[in-house]
C-alpha positions in Angstrom: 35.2 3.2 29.2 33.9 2.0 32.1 37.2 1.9 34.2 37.2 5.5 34.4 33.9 5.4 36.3 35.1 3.0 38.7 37.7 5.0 39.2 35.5 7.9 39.8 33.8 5.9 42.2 36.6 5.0 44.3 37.5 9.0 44.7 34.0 9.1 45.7 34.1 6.7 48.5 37.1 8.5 50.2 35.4 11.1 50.0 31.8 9.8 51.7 34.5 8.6 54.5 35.7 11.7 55.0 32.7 13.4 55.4 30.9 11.1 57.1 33.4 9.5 59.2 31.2 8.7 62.2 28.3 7.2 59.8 29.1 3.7 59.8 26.1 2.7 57.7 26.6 5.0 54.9 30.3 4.2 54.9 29.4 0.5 54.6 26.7 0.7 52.3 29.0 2.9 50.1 31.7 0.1 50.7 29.6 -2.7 49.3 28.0 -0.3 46.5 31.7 -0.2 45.4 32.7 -3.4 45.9 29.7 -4.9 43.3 30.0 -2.3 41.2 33.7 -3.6 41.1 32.8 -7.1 40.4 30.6 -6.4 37.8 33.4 -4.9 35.9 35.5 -7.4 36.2 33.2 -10.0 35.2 32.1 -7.8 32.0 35.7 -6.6 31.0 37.4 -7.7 27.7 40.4 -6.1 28.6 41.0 -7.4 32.3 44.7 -8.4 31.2 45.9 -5.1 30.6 48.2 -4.2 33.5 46.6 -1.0 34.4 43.3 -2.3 34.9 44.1 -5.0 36.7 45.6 -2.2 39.3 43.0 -0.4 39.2 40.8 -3.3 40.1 43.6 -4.2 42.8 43.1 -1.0 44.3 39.4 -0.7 44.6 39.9 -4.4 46.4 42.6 -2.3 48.6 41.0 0.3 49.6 37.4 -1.2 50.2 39.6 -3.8 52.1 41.6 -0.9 54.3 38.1 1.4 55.1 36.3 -2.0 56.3 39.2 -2.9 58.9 39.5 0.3 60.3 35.4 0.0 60.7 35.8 -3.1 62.6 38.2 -2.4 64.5 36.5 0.8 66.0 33.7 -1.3 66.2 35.8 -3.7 68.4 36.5 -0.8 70.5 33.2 0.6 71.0 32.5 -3.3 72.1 34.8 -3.3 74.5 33.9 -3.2 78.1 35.4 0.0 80.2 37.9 -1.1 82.6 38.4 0.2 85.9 41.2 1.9 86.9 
């Protein structure tokens, strides 16, 4: 089933953002990746009523959601201009 590689998928991305915690790009790329991937399903699956796949969906929306706000916001940081003390 394919849920179980979407799954797999999800593990992998906390994983890429672990590792590569400074690489914005490849976290991002790896963000969207997942994010299609996700949508695909959903648009493909027979079963999308059943209550835990529609978690499981819920939670790839989560955590692609949660990884791309802390990315902006560090991204507002790095924008900001230094003040002087």
């Amino acid at each position: 089933d394919c849920i179980g590689n979407l799954i797999s998928r999800m593990f992998e991305v906390m994983q890429i953002v672990m590792e590569n915690g400074a690489n914005k790009e490849r976290i991002e790329f790896t963000l969207r990746s997942l994010e299609n991937e996700r949508q695909l399903m959903m648009e493909h699956d027979n079963k999308l009523e059943d209550p835990l796949r529609d978690l499981t969906y819920s939670f790839g929306v989560g955590l692609t959601s949660s990884i791309q706000s802390i990315i902006d916001a560090k991204k507002q940081q790095a924008d900001k201009p230094l003040e002087d003390d």
